[in-house]
DRENGU-813618 format. One line per 4 residues: for each residue z, x, y negated of N, C-alpha, C. Coordinates in steps of 0.02 Angstrom, whole numbers. Example, Ala and Ser with C-alpha at 12.3 -4.5 7.8 and 13.67 -1.06 7.14 Angstrom:
REM residues 2
390,660,284,390,615,225,390,660,165; 354,642,112,357,684,53,394,645,-2;
REM end
This chain:
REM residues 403
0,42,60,0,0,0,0,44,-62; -39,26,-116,-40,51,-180,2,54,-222; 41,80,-257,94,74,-316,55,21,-362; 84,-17,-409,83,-57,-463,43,0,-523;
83,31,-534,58,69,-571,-13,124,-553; -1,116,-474,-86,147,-459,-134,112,-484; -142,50,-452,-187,-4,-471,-219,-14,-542; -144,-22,-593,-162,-34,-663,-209,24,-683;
-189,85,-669,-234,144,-696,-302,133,-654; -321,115,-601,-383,141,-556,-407,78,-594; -389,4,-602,-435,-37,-636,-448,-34,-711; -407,15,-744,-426,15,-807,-491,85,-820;
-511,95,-750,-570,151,-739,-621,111,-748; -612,35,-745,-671,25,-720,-720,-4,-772; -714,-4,-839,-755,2,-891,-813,70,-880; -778,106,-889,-797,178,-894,-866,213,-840;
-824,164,-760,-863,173,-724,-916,144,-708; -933,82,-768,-983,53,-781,-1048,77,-786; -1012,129,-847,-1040,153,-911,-1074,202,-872; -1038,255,-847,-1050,325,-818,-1055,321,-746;
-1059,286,-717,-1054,279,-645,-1103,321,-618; -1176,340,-613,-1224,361,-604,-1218,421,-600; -1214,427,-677,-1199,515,-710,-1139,536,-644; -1086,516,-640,-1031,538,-611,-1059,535,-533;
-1074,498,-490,-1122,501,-425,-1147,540,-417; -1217,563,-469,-1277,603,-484,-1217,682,-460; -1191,692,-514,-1141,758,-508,-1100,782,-462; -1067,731,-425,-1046,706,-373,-1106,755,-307;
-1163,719,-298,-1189,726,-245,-1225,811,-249; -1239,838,-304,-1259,891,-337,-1207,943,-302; -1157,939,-339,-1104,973,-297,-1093,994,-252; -1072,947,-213,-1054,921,-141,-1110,954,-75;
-1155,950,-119,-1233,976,-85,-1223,1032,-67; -1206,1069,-139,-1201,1161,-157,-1147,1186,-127; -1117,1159,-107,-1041,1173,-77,-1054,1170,11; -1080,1114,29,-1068,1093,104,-1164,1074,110;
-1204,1115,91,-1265,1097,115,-1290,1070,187; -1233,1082,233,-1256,1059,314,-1256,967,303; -1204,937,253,-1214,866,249,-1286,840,219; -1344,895,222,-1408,861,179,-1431,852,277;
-1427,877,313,-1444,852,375,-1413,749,424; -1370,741,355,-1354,668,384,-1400,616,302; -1385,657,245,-1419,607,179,-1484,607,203; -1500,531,182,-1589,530,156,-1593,561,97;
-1650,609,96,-1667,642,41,-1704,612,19; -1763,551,24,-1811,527,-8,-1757,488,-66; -1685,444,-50,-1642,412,-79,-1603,460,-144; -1592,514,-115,-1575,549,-162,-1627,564,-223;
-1673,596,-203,-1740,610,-274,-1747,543,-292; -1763,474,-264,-1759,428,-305,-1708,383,-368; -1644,431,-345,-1573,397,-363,-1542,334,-350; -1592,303,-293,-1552,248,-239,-1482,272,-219;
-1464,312,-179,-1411,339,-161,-1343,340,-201; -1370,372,-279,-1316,374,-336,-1300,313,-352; -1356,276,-355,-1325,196,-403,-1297,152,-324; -1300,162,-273,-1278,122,-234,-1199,151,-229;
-1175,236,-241,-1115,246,-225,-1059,235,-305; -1129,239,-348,-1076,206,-422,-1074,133,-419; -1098,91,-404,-1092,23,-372,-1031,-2,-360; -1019,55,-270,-993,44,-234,-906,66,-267;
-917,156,-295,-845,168,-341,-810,92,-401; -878,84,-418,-876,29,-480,-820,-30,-435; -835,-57,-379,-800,-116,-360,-737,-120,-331; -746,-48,-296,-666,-16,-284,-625,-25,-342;
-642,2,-395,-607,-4,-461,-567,-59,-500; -640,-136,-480,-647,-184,-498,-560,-228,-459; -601,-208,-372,-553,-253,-348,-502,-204,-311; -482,-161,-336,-414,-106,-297,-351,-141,-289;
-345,-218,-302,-294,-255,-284,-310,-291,-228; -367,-315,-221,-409,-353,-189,-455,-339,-143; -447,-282,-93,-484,-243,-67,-519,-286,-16; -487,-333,9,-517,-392,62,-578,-419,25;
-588,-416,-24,-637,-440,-72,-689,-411,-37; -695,-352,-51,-746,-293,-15,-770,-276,46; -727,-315,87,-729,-298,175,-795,-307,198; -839,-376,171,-895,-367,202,-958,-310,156;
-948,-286,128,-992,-238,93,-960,-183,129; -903,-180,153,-857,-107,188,-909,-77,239; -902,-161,285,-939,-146,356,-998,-164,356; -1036,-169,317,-1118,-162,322,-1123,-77,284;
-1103,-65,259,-1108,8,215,-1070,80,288; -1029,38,333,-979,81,387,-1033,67,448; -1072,1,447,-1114,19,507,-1182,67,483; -1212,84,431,-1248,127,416,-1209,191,432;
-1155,214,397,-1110,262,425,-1114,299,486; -1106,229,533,-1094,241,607,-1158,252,644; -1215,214,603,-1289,248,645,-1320,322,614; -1286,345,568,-1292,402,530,-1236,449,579;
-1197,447,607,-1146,502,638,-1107,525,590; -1089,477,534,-1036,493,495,-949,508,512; -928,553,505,-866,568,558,-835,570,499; -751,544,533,-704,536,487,-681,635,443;
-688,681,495,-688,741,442,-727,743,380; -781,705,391,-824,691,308,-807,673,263; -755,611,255,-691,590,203,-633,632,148; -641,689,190,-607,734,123,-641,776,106;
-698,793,103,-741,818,62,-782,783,33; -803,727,37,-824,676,18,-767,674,-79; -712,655,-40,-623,624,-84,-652,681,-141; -621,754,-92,-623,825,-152,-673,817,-195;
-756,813,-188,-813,793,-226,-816,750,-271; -768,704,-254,-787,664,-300,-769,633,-348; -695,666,-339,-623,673,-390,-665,736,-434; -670,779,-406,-693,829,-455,-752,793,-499;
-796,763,-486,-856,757,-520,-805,679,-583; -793,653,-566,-737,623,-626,-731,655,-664; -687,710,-649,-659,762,-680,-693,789,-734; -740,820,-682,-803,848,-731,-835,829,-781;
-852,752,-768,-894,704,-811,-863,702,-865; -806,659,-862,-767,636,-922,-730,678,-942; -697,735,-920,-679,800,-976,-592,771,-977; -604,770,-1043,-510,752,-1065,-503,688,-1047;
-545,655,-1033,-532,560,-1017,-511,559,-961; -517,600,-921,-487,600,-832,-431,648,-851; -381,599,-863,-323,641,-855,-272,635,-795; -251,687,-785,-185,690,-736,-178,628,-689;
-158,599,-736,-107,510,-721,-174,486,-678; -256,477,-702,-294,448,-658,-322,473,-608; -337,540,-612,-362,579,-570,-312,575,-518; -241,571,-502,-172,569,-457,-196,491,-452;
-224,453,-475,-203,374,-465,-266,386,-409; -326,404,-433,-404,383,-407,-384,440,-323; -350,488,-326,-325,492,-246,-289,459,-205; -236,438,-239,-207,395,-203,-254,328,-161;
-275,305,-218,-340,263,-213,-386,281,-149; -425,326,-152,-484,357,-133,-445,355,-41; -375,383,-47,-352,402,19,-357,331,75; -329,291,28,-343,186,59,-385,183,76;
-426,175,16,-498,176,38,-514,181,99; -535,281,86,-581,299,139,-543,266,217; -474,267,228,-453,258,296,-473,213,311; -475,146,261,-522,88,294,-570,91,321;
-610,140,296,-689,152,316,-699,192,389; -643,225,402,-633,271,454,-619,229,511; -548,177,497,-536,123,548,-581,81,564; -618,69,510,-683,5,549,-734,68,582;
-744,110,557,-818,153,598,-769,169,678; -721,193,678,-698,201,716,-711,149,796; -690,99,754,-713,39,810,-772,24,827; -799,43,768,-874,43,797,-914,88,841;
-886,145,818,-901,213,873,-869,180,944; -827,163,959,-805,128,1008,-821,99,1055; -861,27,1012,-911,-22,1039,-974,0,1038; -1016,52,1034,-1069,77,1017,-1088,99,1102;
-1152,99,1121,-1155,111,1188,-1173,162,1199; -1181,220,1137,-1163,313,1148,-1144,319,1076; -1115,385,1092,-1093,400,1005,-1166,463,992; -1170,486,936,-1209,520,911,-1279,503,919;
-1304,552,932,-1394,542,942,-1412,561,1009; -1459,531,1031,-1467,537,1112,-1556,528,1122; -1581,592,1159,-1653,572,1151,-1681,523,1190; -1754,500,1138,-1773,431,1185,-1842,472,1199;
-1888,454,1238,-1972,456,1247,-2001,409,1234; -2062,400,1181,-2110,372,1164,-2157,356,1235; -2138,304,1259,-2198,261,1315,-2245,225,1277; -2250,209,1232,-2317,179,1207,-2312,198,1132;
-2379,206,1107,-2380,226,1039,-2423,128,1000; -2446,107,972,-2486,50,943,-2471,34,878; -2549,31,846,-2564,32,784,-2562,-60,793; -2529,-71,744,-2494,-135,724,-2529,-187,674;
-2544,-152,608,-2610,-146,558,-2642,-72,531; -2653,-86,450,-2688,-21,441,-2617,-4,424; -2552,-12,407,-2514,21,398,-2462,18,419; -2448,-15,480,-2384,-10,528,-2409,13,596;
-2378,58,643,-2363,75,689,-2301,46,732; -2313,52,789,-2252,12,841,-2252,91,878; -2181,109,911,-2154,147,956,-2115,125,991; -2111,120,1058,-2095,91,1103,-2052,166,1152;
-1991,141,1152,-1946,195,1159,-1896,184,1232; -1875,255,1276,-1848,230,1337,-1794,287,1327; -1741,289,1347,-1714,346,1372,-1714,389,1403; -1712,464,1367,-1767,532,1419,-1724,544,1475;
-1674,509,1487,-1608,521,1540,-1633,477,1584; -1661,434,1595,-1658,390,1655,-1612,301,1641; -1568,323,1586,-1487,286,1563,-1553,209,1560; -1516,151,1580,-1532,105,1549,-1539,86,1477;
-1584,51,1437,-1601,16,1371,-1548,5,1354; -1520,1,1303,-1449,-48,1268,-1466,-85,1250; -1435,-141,1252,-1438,-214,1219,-1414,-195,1166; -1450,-258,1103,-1429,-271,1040,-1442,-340,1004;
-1406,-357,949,-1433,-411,923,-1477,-412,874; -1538,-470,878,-1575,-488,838,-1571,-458,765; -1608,-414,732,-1608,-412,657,-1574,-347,655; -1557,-280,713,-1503,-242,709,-1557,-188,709;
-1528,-116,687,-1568,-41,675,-1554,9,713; -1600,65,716,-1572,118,740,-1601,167,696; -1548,220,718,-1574,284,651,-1594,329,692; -1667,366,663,-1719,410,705,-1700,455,668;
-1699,537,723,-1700,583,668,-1749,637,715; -1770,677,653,-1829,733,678,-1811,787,645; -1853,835,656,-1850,897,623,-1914,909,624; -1939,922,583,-2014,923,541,-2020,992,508;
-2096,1016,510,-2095,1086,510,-2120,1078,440; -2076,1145,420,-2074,1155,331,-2016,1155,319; -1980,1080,335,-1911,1063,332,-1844,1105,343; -1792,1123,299,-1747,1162,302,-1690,1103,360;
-1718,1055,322,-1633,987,365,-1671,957,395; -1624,909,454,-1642,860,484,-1671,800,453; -1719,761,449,-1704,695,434,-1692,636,463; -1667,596,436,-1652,543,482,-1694,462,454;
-1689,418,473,-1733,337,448,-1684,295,475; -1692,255,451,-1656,188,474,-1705,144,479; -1739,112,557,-1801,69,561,-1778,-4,622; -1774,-51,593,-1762,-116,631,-1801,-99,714;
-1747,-140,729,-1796,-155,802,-1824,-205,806; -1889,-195,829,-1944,-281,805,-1975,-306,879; -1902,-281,900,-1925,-334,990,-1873,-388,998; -1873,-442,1051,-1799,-459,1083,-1782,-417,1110;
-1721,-435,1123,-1684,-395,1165,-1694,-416,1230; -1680,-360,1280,-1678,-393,1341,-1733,-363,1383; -1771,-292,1341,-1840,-274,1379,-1816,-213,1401; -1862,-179,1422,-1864,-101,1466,-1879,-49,1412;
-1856,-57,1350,-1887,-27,1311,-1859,-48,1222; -1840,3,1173,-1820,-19,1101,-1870,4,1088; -1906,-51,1029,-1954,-36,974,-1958,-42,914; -2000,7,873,-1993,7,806,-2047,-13,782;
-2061,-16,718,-2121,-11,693,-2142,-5,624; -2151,55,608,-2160,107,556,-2221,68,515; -2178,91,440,-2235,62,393,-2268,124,363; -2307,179,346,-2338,228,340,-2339,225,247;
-2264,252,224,-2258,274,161,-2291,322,112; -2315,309,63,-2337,356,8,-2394,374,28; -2458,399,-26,-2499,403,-31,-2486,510,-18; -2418,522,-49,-2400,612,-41,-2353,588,0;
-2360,637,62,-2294,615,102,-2254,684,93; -2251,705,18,-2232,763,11,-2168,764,-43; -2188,706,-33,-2114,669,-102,-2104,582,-86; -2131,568,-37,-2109,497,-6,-2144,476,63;
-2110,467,113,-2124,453,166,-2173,519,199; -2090,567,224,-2085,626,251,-2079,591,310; -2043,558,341,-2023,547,400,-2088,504,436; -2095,443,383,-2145,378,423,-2229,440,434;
-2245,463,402,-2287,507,388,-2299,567,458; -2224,584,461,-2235,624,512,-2257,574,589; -2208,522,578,-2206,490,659,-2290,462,674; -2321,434,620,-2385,421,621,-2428,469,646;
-2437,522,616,-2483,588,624,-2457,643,683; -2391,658,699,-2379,679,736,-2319,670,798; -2294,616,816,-2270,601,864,-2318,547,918; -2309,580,968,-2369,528,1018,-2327,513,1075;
-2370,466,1117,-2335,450,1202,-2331,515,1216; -2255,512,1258,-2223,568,1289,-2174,598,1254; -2184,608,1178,-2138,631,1142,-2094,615,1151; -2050,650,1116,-1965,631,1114,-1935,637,1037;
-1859,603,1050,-1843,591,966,-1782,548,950; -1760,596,937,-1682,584,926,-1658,535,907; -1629,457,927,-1581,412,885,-1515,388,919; -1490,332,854,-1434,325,893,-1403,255,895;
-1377,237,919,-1355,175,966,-1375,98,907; -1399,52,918,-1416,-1,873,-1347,-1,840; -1375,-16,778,-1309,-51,744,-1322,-95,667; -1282,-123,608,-1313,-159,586,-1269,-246,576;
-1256,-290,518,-1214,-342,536,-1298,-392,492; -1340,-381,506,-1395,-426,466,-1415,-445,524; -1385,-489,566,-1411,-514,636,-1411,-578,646; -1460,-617,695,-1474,-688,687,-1390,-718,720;
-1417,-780,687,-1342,-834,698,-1357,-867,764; -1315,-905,810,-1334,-933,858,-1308,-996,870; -1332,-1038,799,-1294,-1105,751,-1362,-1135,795; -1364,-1205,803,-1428,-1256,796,-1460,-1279,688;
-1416,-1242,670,-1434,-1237,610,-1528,-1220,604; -1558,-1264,556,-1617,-1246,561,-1633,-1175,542; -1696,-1134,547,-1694,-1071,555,-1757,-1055,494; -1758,-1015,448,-1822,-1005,397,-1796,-907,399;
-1855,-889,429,-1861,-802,430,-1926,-801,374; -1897,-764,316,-1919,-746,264,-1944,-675,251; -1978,-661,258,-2019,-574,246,-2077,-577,211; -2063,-514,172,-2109,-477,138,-2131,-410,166;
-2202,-393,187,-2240,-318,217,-2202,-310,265; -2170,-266,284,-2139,-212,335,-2074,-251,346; -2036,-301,311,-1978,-331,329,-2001,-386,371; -2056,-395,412,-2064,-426,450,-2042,-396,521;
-2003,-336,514,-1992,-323,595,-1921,-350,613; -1858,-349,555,-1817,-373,609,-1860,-459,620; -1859,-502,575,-1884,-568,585,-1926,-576,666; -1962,-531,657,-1989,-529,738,-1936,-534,787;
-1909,-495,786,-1827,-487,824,-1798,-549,845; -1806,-578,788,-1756,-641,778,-1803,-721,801; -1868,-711,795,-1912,-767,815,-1909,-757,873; -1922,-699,915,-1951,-705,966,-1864,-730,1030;
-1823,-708,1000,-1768,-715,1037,-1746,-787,1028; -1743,-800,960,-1750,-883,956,-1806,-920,1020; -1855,-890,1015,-1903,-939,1069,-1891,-909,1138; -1881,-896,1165,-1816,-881,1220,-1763,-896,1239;
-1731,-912,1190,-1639,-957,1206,-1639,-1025,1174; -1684,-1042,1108,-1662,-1098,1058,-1727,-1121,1048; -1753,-1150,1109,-1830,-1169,1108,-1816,-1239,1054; -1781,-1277,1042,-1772,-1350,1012,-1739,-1318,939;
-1741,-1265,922,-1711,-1235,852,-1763,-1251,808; -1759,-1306,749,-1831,-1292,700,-1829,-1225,663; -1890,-1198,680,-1883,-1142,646,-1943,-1145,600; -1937,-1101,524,-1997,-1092,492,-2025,-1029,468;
-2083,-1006,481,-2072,-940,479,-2123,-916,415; -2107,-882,365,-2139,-871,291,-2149,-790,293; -2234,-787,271,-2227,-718,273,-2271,-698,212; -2249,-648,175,-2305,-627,130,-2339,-575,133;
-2395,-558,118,-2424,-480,134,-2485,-460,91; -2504,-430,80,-2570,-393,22,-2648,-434,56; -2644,-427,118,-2683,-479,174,-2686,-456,231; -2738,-481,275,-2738,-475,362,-2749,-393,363;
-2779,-379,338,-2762,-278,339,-2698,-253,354; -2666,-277,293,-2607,-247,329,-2548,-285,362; -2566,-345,364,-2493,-416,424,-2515,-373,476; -2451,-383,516,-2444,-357,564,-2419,-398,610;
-2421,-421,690,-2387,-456,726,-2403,-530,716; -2487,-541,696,-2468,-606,693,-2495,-656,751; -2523,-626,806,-2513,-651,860,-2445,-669,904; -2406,-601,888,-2337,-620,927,-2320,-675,881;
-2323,-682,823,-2285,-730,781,-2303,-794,823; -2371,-793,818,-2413,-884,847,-2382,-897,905; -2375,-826,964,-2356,-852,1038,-2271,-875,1030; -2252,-818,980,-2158,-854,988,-2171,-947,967;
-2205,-933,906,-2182,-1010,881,-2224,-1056,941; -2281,-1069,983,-2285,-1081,1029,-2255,-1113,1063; -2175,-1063,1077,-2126,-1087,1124,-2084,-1127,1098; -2099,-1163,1046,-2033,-1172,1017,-2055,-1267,988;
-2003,-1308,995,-2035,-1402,988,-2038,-1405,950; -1989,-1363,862,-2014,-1382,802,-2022,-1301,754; -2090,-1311,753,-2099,-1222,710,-2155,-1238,638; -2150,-1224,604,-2188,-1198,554,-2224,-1133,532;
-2276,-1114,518,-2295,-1043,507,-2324,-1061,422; -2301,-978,380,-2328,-1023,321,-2346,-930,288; -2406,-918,263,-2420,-868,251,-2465,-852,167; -2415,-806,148,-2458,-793,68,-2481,-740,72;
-2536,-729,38,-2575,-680,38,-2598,-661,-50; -2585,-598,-48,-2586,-566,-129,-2647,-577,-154; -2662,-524,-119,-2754,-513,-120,-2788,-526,-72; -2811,-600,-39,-2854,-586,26,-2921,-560,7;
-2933,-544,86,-2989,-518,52,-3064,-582,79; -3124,-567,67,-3160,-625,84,-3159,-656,148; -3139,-608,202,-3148,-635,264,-3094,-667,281; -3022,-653,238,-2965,-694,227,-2976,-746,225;
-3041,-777,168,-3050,-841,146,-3093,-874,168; -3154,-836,187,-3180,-865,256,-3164,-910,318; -3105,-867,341,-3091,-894,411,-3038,-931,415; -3004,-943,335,-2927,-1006,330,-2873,-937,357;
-2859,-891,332,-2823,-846,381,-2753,-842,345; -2750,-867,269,-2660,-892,225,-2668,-968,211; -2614,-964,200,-2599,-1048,160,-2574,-1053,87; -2563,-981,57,-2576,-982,-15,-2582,-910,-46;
-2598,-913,-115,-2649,-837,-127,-2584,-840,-180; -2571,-782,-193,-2517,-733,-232,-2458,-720,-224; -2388,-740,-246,-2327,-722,-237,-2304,-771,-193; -2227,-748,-162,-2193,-834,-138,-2133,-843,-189;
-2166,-874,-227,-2126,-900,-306,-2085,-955,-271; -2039,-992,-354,-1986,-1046,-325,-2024,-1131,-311; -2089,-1113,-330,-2114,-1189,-323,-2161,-1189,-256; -2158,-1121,-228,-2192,-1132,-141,-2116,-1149,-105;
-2066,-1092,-114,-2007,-1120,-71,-1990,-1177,-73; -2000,-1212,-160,-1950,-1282,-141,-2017,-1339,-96; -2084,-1317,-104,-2116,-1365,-69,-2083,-1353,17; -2066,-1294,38,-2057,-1291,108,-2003,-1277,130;
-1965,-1292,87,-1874,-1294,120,-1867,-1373,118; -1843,-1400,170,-1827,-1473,187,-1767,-1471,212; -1708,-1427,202,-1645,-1433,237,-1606,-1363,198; -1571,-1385,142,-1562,-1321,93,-1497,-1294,132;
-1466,-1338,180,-1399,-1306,225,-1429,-1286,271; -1483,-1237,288,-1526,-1206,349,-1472,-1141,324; -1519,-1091,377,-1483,-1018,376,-1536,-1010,357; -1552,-966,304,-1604,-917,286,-1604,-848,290;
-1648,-809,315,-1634,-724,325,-1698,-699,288; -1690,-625,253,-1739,-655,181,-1728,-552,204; -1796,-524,214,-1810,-452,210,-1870,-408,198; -1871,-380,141,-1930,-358,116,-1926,-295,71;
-1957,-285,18,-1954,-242,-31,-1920,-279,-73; -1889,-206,-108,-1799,-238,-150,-1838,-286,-213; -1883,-297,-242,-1907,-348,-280,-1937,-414,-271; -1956,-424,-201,-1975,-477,-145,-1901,-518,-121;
-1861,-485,-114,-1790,-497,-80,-1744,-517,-148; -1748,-492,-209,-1721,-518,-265,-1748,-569,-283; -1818,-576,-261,-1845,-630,-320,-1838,-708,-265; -1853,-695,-201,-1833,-736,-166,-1753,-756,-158;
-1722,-707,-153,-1657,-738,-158,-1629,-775,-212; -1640,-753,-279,-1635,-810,-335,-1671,-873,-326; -1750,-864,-296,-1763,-938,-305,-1726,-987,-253; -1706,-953,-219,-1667,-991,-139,-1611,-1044,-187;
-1595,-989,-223,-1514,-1017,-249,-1540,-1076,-333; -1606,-1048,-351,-1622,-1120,-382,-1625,-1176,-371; -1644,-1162,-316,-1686,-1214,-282,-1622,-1258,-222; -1557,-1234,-254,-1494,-1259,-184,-1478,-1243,-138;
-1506,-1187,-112,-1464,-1157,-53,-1406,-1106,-87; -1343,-1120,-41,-1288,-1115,-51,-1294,-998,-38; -1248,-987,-69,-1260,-914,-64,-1237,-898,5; -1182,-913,51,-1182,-898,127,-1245,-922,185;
-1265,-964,128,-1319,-980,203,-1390,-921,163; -1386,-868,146,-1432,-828,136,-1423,-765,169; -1449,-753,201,-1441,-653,232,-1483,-608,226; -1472,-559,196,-1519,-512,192,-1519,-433,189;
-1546,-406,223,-1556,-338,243,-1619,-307,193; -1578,-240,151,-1604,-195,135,-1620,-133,158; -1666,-109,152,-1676,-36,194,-1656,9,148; -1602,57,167,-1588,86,124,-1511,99,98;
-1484,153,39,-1415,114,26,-1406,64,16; -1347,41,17,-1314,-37,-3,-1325,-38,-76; -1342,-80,-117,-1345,-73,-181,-1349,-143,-209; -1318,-163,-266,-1326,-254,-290,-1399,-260,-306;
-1415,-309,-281,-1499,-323,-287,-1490,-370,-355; -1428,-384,-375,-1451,-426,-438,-1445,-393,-505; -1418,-308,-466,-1409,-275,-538,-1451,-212,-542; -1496,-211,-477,-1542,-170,-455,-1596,-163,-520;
-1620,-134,-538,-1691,-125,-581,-1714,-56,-570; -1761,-72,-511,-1842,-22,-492,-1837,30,-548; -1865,103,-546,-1873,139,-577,-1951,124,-610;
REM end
């Protein structure tokens, strides 16, 4: 438990850490780097050069601050931010160098404004904290069906569209597949030549569960894969059947519900793989589930999966398919191949939401996933019946603004 007087000082940080939050992160991770460079083998570096990383951990300092009385407040941002953790091989020895880093970078930032009294308060603090984060990963390392990274083999490689790939993955041990739930990730890591560190990805699994086999399916980043999409870049061009490649155990709390609640899987481009996940397992257990399934994409070039889409909904007594397309292209319009041309704004959702107490699961690019999630909530759906998975750090999508 916190002293009275801890609290008052760590929330009266939290103007400040409004203000400077970034700056103080930014310095923070700079540091921390120069000091303990073996931790650039667990960070995404594409997150870092973008400053995703910084504004998701000044965010994250920011709410500690906010609610340091109220820490239950935070629990579910704890353990979606602790299961990334836990598919990263984040070990509780990481927590005090992490603490040391980042007390100092306070320090540093604000000069005479971090005095004594807060810098002693923001440890005390920091020490709560992190143990929370340690006790839930903990359990999760636990329940996890290996700890660390464990190699798999590539049994099938398949080009998906022009810009997704599927890898179809077994264990190079012989070990049986692990089960997982619908909408859940695993983190790939490689070592790529040039490369001083490991990298690692975090990529949905876009099968049901229940096969001989976990699959991914890579969206092929950046036009330079020399400053964005190092990893998707490599697995495209150089990992094939037979290969091998390091990940580690599914994990992840953006997973389907198993309510008779009606069902609307919402994706934008490449966030169509957990949704796959989640349709196809729906038409397998919850054949009488209405489900509706919305997808947006640039056009049939690059959708991906939309045969599996037709055969899941197929199985299923009440389904909808409903598809926007940015730019089709002529043979788009030719052959009837969307059901509407540009964004999925708030006046397509409210034509095709008929049950605003459905579950909605909503995953795409962080401006697809903001703009849909506000219209959800114009338009009456309640904020728990919305779920959504970002790739990436945890970061508020409503205070998010794109570089």
């Amino acid at each position: 438990m916190l002293s009275e007087q801890t609290i008052k000082i760590v929330k009266s940080t939290a103007p400040i850490l409004a203000e400077r939050g970034v700056e103080i992160t930014s310095y923070f991770y700079k540091s921390m780097f120069e000091a303990h460079p073996e931790l650039l083998n667990i960070f995404n570096h594409a997150n870092q050069k973008q400053g995703r990383q910084q504004t998701a951990l000044a965010n994250t300092v920011y709410a500690a601050a906010t609610y340091i009385d109220q820490l239950e407040v935070l629990l579910p941002a704890v353990k979606q931010i602790a299961h990334k953790h836990r598919s990263l091989n984040v070990k509780k020895e990481h927590y005090p160098i992490v603490g040391e880093f980042l007390l100092k970078a306070i320090k540093d930032v604000l000069g005479a404004a971090a005095t004594d009294e807060i810098i002693n308060a923001w440890a005390e603090a920091y020490g709560v904290i992190s143990q929370v984060f340690i006790d839930i990963e903990e359990e999760m390392y636990n329940q996890a069906n290996w700890e660390g990274f464990k190699a798999f083999k590539v049994i099938k490689k398949e080009e998906e569209s022009s810009l997704i790939t599927s890898f179809y993955l077994q264990p190079s041990d012989g070990s049986n597949v692990p089960t997982y739930q619908p909408g859940q990730y695993i983190t790939v890591r490689l070592s790529v030549e040039g490369e001083q560190y490991l990298l690692n990805r975090q990529y949905s699994l876009s099968d049901a569960p229940g096969n001989e086999y976990l699959r991914i399916s890579v969206k092929k980043e950046g036009e330079n894969p020399t400053t964005l999409g190092k990893v998707s870049n490599y697995l495209h061009d150089h990992i094939g059947e037979g290969d091998e490649i390091d990940v580690t155990a599914p994990a992840g709390d953006f997973v389907l519900d198993t309510t008779d609640a009606p069902l609307y899987l919402i994706s934008g481009g490449v966030g169509i793989t957990p949704m796959i996940s989640m349709l196809k397992r729906t038409a397998d257990v919850q054949k009488d589930r209405p489900v509706t399934f919305i997808h947006a994409a640039k056009n049939s070039a690059v959708q991906a999966f939309n045969e599996e889409v037709d055969e899941a909904l197929s199985k299923l007594s009440q389904a909808r398919k409903y598809l926007i397309f940015e730019k089709p292209s002529e043979a788009d319009r030719e052959n009837n191949r969307f059901d509407a041309e540009g964004f999925l704004d708030e006046e397509k959702l409210k034509a095709l939401v008929t049950d605003t107490n459905a579950s909605f699961y909503v995953c795409g690019p962080v401006a697809f996933m903001k703009n849909t999630i506000e219209n959800l909530a114009n338009i009456g759906v309640k904020e728990e019946n919305i779920h959504f998975e970002f790739f990436g750090p945890s970061i508020n999508l409503k205070e998010y603004q794109p570089a």
